[in-house]
N, C-alpha and C positions, 0 to 999 in steps of 0.2 A: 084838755087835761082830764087825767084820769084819776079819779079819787079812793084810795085806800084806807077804809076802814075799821079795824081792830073788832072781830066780829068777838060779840059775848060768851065767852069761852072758860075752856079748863085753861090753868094755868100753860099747863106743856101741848095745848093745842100745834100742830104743825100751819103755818102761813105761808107756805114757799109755794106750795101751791095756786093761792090765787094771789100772789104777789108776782108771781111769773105769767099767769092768764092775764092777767092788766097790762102787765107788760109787750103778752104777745097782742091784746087787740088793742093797743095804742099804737104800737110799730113806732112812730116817731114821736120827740115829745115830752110832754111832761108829764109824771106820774107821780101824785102829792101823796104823801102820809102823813096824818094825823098821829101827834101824840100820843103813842102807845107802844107796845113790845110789843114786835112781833114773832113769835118763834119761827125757827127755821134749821128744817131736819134734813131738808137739802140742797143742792143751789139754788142760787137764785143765777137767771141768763139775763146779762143787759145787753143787748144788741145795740149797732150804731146809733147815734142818734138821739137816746133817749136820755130822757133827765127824771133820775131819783133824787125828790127833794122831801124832805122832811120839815115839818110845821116848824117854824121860826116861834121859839122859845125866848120869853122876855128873861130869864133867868135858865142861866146854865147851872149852878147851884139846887134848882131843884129837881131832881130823877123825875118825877111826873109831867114836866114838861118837855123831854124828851124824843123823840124818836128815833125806838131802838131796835135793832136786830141782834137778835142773839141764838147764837147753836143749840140745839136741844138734838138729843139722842133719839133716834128711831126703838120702834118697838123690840129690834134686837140688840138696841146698845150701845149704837154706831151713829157716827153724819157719815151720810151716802155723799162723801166729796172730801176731795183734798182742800180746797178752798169755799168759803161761805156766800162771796160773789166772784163770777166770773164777767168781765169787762169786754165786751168785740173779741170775744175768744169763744165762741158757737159752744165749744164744749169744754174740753180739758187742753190743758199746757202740750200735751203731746199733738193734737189734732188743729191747732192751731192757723187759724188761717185771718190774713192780716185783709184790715179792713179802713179806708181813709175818712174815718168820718171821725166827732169830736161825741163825748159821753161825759154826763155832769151826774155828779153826786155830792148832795150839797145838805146840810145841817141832819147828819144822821150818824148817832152813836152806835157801836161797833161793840158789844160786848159780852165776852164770856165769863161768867160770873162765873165768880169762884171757880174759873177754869172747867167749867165742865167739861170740856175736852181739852187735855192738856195741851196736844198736837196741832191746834187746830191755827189753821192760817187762815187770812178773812178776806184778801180781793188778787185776783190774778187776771193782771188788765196788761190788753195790745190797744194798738192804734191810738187814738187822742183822747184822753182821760183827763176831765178836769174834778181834782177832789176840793172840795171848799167846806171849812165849818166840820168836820168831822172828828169824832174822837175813838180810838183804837182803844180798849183797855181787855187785857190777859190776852191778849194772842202770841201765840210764836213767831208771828210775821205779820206785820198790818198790809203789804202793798208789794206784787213778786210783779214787774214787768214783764214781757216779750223780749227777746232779744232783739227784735223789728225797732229800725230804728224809727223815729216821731217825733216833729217838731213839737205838736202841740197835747204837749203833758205838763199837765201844773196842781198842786200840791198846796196848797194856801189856807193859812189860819187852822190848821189839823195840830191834833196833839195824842200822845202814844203815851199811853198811862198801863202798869204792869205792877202786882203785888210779887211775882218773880224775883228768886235770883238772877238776874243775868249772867252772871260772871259762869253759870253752871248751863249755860244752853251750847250743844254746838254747832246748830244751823245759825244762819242771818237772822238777828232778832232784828226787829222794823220794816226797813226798805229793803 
């Protein structure tokens, strides 16, 4: 197991960076985060196999016991990505190449505060994807699949929270 730490930072620090280095020297596995926000300015790559888990929270009620990811702009004002994680999908939805192994993402909140990116969509996942415990709040879309079809995708105890109009979006708001 790989342990992810919340290093003592400015607020709008960028973490995608060594949230992805953890990720690439675990290769299979587990990769824990502690309680805390992390910023993220650009993808994050989950390859097969691995498990993003988040510190189990005795109270979901309180923001502090949390683990969170949320979009922060780059230095010119932008997330360098259509999406915030990408799932057994090596890079982008166009380069796509399908892969049979199963990916777990389990008690980690998902949020764009006050919308900092209006646009912004949060996970575009192939192959077997199991999300558990997770909360979605202001995205455009919490979860874009592959066309690739996959037995093993499962979605469990998740909840999509939005300050949004919906009735005014015109892409897929959610799944």
């Amino acid at each position: 197991m790989v342990l992810v730490e919340k290093e003592i930072s400015t607020e709008h620090k960028d973490h995608s960076s060594s949230i992805n280095k953890a990720i690439t020297m675990k290769g299979t596995g587990v990769v824990f985060f502690k309680s805390a926000q992390y910023n993220i300015a650009s993808p994050i790559i989950a390859n097969t196999g691995i498990q993003l888990i988040g510190e189990n929270s005795q109270s979901m009620n309180n923001s502090s016991s949390y683990t969170i990811f949320r979009p922060v702009v780059d230095g010119k004002g932008k997330f360098n990505g259509d999406y915030l994680l990408y799932i057994n999908s090596y890079t982008t939805p166009k380069n796509f190449q399908y892969i049979d192994q199963s990916t777990i993402i389990d008690n980690i909140c998902f949020t764009n505060w006050r919308e900092t990116i209006p646009t912004q969509k949060c996970i575009y996942a192939g192959g077997g994807v199991h999300l558990n415990r997770i909360v979605w709040y202001n995205f455009l879309q919490g979860v874009k699949y592959t066309h690739t079809y996959n037995d093993t995708r499962s979605i469990t105890n998740c909840s999509l929270k939005t300050d949004r109009d919906i009735n005014n979006i015109s892409e897929d708001y959610a799944f």
